[in-house]
Structures are given as structure tokens and as C-alpha cells.
Biopython code that builds the backbone (N, CA, C, O; Angstrom):
import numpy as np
from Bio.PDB.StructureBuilder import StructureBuilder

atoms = [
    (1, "UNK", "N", (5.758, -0.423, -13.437)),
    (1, "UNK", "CA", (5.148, -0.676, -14.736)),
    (1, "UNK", "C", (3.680, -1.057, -14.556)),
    (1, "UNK", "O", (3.244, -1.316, -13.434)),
    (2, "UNK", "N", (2.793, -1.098, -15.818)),
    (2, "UNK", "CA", (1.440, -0.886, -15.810)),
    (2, "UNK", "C", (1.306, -3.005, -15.313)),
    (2, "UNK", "O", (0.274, -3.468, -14.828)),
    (3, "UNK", "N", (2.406, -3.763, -15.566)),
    (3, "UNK", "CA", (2.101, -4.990, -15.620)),
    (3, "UNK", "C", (2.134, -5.308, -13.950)),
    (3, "UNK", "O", (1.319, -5.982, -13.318)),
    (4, "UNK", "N", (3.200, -4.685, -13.498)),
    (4, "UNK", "CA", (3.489, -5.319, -11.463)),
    (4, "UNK", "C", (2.482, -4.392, -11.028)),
    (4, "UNK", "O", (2.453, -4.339, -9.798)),
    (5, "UNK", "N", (1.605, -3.605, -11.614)),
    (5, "UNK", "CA", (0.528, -2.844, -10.597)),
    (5, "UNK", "C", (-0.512, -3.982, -10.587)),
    (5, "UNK", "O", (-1.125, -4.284, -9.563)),
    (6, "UNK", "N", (-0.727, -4.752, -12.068)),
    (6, "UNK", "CA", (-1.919, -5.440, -11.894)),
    (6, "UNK", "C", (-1.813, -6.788, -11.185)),
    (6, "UNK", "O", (-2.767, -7.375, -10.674)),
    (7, "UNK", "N", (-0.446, -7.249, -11.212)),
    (7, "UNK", "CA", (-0.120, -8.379, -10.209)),
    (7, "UNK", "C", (0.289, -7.794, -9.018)),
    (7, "UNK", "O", (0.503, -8.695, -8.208)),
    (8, "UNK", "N", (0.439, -6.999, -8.672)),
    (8, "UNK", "CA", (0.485, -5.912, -7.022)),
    (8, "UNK", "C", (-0.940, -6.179, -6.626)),
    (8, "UNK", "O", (-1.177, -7.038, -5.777)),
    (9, "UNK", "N", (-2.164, -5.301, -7.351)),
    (9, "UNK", "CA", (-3.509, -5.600, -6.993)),
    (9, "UNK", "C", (-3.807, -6.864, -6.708)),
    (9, "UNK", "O", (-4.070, -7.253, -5.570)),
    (10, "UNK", "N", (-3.781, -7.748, -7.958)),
    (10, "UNK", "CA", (-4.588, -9.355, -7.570)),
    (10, "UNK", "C", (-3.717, -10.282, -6.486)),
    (10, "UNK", "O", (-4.256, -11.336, -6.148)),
    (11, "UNK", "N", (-2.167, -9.908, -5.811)),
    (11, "UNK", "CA", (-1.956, -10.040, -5.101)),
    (11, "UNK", "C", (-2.124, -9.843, -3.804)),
    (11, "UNK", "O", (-1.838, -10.594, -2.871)),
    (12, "UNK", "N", (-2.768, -8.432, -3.796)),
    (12, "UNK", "CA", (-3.474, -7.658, -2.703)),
    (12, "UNK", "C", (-4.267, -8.083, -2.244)),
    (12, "UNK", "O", (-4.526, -8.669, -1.193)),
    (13, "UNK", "N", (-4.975, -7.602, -3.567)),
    (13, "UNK", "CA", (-6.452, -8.306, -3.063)),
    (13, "UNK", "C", (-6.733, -10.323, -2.443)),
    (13, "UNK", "O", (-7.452, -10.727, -1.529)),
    (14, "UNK", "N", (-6.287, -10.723, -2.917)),
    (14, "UNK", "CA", (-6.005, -12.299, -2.232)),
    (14, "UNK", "C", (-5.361, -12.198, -1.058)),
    (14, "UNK", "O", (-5.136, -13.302, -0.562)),
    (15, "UNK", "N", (-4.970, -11.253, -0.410)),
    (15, "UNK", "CA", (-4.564, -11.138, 1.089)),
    (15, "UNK", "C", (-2.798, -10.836, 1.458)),
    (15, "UNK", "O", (-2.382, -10.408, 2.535)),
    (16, "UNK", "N", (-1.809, -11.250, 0.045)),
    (16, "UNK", "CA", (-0.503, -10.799, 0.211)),
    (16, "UNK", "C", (-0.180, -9.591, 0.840)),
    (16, "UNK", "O", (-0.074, -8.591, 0.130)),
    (17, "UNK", "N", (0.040, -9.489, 2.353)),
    (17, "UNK", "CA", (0.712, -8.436, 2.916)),
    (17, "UNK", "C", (1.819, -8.013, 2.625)),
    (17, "UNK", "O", (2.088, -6.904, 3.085)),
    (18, "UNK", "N", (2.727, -8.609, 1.889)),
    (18, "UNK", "CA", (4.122, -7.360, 0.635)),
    (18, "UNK", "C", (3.399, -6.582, -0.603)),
    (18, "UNK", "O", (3.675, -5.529, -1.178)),
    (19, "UNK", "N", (2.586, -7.330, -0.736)),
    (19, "UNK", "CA", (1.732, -6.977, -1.958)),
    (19, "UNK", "C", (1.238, -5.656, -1.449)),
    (19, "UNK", "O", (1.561, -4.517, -1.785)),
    (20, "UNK", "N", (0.391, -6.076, -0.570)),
    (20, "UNK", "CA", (-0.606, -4.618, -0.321)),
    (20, "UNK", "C", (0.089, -3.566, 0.188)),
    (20, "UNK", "O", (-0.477, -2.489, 0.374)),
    (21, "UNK", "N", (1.413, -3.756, 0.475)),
    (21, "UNK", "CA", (2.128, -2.634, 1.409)),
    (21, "UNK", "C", (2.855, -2.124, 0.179)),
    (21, "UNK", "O", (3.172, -0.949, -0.007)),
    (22, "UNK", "N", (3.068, -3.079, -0.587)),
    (22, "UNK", "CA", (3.966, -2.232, -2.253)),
    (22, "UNK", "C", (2.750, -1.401, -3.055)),
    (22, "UNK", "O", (3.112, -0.311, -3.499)),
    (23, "UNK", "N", (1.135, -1.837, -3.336)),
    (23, "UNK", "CA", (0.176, -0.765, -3.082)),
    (23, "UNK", "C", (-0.002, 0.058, -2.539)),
    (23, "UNK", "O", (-0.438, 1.075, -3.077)),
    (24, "UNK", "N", (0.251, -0.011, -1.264)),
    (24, "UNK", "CA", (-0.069, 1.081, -0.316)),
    (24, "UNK", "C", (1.022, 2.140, -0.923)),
    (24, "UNK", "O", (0.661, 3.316, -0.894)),
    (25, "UNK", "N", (2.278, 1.868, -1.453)),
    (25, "UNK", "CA", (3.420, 2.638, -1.900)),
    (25, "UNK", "C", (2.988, 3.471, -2.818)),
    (25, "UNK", "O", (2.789, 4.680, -2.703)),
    (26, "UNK", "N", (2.777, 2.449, -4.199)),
    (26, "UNK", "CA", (2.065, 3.050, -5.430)),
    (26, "UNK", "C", (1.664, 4.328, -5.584)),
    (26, "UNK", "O", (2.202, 5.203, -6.262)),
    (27, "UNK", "N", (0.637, 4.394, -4.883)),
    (27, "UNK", "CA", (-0.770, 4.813, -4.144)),
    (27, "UNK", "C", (-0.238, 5.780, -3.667)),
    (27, "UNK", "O", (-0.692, 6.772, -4.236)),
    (28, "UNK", "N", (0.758, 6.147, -2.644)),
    (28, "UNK", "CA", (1.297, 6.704, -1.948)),
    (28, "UNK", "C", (2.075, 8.212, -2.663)),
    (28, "UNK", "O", (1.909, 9.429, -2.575)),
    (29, "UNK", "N", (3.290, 6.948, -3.629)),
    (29, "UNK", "CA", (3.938, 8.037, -4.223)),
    (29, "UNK", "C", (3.296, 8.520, -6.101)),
    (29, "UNK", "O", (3.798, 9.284, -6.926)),
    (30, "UNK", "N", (2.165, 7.753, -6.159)),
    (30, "UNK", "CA", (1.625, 8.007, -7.743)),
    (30, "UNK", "C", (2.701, 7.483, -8.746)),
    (30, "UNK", "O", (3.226, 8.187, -9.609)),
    (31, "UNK", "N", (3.010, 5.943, -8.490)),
    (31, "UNK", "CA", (3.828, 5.725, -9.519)),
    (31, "UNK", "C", (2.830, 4.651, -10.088)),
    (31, "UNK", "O", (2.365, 3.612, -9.621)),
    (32, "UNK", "N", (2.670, 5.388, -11.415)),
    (32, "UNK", "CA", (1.478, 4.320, -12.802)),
    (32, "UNK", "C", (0.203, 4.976, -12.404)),
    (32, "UNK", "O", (-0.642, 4.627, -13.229)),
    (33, "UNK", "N", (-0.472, 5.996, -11.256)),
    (33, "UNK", "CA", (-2.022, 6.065, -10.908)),
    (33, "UNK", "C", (-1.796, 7.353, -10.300)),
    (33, "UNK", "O", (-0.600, 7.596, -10.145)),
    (34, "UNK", "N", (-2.390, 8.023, -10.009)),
    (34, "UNK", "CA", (-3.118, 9.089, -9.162)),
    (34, "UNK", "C", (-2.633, 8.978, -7.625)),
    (34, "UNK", "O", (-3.119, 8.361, -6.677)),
    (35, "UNK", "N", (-1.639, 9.700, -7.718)),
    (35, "UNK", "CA", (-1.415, 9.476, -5.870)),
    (35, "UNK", "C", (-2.913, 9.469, -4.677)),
    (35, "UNK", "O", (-3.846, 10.222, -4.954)),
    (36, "UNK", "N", (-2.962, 8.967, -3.963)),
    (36, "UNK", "CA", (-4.191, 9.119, -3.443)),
    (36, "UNK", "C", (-3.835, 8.611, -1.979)),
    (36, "UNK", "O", (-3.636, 7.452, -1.615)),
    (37, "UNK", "N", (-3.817, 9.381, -1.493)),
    (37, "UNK", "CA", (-3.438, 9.748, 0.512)),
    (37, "UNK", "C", (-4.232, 8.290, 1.257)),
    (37, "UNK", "O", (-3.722, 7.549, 2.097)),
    (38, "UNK", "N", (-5.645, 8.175, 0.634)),
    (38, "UNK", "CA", (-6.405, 7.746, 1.406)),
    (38, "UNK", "C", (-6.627, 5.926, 1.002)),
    (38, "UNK", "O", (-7.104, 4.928, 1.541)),
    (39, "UNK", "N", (-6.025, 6.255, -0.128)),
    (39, "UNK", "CA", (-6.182, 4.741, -0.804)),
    (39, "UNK", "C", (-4.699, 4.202, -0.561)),
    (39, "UNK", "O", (-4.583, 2.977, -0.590)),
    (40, "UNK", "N", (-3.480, 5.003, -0.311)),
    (40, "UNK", "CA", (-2.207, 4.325, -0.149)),
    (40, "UNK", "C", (-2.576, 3.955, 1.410)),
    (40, "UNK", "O", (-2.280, 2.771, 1.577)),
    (41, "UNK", "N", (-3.094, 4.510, 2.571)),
    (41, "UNK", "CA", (-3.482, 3.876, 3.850)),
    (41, "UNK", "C", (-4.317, 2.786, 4.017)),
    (41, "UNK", "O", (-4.047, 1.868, 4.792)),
    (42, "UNK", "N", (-5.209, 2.826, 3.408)),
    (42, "UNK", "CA", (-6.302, 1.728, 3.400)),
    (42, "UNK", "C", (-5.314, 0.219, 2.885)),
    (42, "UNK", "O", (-5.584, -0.723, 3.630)),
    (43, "UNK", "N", (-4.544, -0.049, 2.080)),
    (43, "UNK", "CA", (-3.422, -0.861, 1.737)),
    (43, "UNK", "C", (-2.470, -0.907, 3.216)),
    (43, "UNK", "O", (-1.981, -1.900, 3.755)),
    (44, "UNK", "N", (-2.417, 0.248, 3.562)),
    (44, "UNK", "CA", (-0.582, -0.215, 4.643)),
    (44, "UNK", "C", (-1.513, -0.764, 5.394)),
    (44, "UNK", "O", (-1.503, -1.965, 5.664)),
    (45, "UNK", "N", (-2.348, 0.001, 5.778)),
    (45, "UNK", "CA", (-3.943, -0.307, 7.066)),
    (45, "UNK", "C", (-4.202, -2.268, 6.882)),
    (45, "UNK", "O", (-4.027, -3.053, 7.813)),
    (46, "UNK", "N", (-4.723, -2.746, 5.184)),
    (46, "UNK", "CA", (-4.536, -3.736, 5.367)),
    (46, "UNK", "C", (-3.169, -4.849, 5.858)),
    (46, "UNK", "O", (-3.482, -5.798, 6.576)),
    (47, "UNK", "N", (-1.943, -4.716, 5.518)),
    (47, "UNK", "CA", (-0.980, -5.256, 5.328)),
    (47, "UNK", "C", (-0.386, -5.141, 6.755)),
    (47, "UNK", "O", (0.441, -5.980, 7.114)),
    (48, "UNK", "N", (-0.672, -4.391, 7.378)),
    (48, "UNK", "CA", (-0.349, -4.068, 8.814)),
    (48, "UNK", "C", (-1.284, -4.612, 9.696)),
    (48, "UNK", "O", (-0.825, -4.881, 10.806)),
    (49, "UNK", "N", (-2.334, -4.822, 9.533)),
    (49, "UNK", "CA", (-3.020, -5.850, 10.263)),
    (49, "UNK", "C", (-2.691, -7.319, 10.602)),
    (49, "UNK", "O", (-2.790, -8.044, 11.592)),
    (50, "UNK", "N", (-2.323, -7.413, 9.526)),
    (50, "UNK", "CA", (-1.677, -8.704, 9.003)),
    (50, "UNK", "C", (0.147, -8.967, 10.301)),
    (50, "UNK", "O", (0.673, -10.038, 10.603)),
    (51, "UNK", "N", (0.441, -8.008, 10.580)),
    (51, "UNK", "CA", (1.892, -8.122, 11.024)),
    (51, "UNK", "C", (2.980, -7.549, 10.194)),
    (51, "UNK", "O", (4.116, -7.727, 10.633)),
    (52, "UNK", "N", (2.871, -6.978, 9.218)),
    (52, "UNK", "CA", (3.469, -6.245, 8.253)),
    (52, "UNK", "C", (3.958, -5.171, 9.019)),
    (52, "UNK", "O", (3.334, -4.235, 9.519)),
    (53, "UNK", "N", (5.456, -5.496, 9.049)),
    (53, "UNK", "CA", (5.936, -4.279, 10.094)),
    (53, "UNK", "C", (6.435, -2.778, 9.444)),
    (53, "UNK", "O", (6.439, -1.686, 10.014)),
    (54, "UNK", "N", (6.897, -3.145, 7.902)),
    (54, "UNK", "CA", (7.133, -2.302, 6.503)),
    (54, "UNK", "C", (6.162, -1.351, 7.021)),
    (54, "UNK", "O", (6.491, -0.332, 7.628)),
    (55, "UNK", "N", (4.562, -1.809, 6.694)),
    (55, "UNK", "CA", (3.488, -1.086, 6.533)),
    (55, "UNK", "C", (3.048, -0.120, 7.406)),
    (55, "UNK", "O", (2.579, 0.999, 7.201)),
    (56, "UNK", "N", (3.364, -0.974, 8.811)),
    (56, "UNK", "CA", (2.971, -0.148, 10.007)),
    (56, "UNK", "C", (3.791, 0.971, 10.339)),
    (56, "UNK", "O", (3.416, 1.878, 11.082)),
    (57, "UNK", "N", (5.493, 0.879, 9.505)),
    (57, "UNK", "CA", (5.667, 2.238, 10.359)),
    (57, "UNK", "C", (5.500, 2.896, 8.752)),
    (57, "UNK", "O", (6.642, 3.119, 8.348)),
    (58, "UNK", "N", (4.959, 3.100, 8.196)),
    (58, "UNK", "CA", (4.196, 3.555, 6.581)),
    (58, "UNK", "C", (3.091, 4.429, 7.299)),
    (58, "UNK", "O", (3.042, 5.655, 7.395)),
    (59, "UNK", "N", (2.260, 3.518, 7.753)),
    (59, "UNK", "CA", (1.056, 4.343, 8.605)),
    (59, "UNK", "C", (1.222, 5.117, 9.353)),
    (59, "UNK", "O", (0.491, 6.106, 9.418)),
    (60, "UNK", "N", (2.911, 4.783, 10.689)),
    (60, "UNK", "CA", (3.027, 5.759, 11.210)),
    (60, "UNK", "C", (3.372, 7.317, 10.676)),
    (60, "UNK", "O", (3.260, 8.443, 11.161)),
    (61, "UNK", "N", (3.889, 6.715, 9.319)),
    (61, "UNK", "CA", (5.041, 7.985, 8.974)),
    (61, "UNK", "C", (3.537, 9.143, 8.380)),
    (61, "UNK", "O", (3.284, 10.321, 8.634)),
    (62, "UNK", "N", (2.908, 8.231, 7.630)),
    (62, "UNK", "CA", (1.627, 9.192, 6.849)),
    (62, "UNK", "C", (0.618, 9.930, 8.186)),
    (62, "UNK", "O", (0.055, 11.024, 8.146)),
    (63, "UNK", "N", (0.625, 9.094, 9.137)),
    (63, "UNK", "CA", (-0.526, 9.630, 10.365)),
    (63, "UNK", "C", (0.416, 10.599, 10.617)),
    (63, "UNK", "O", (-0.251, 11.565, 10.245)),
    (64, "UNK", "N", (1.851, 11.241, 11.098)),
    (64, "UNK", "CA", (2.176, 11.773, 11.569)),
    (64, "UNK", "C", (2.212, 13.195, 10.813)),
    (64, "UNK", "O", (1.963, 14.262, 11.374)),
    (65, "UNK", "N", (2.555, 13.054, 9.479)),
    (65, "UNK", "CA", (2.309, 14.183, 7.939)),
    (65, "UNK", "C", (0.513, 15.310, 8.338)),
    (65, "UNK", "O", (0.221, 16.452, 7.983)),
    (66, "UNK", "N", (-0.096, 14.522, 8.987)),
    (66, "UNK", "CA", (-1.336, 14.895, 8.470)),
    (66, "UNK", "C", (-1.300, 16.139, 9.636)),
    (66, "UNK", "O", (-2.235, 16.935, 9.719)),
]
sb = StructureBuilder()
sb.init_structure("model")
sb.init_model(0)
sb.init_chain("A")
sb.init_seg("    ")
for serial, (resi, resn, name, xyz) in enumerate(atoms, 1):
    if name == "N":
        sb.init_residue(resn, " ", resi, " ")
    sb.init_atom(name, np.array(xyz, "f"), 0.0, 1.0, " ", f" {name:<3s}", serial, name[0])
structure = sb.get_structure()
């Protein structure tokens, strides 16, 4: 829904690594926005830095697609 994208973001953005990896999803599969390849990585990319293990194999699965 248009309401958990905008608490997904301001969660994100404040550093929540579930947050940014459920963005990175969004993003991913275009649910509420514009799928966008490069903006669902930049999210797993953050959240996986972090120790986000969800995210990292997210990154693996998209690096391997390309």
C-alpha cells in the first residue's frame, strides 16, 4: 500500500536494515512504483552492509540475472 511504502522509506532512510531490504523489494518487483533494477540494489546494497543477510543473498540473486 501507498501508506507502508512511505513508512518503508522514512524507515530506510534512518538506517532500518528490514526496512531498506523491504525497499530494495518494492523497487525490485514494482509493487506501488516503477520497478527500477538499479534503485531496488542500491537498498539491498544498503541493508547488506549493515549484516542483512535477507539482502545480501537479494544482491546475489539480482548480480547473478544480469
Amino acid at each position: 500500500s501507498a501508506k507502508a511504502l512511505i513508512w518503508y522509506r522514512k524507515a530506510a532512510e534512518q538506517g532500518h536494515a528490514d526496512a531498506q531490504n523491504n525497499l530494495g523489494s518494492v523497487y525490485e518487483l514494482g509493487q506501488g512504483v516503477t520497478a527500477n533494477r538499479a534503485t531496488a540494489t542500491e537498498w539491498y546494497r544498503r541493508a547488506a552492509t549493515q549484516g542483512h543477510m535477507i539482502a545480501r543473498a537479494n544482491l546475489r540473486r539480482l548480480s547473478s540475472q544480469e
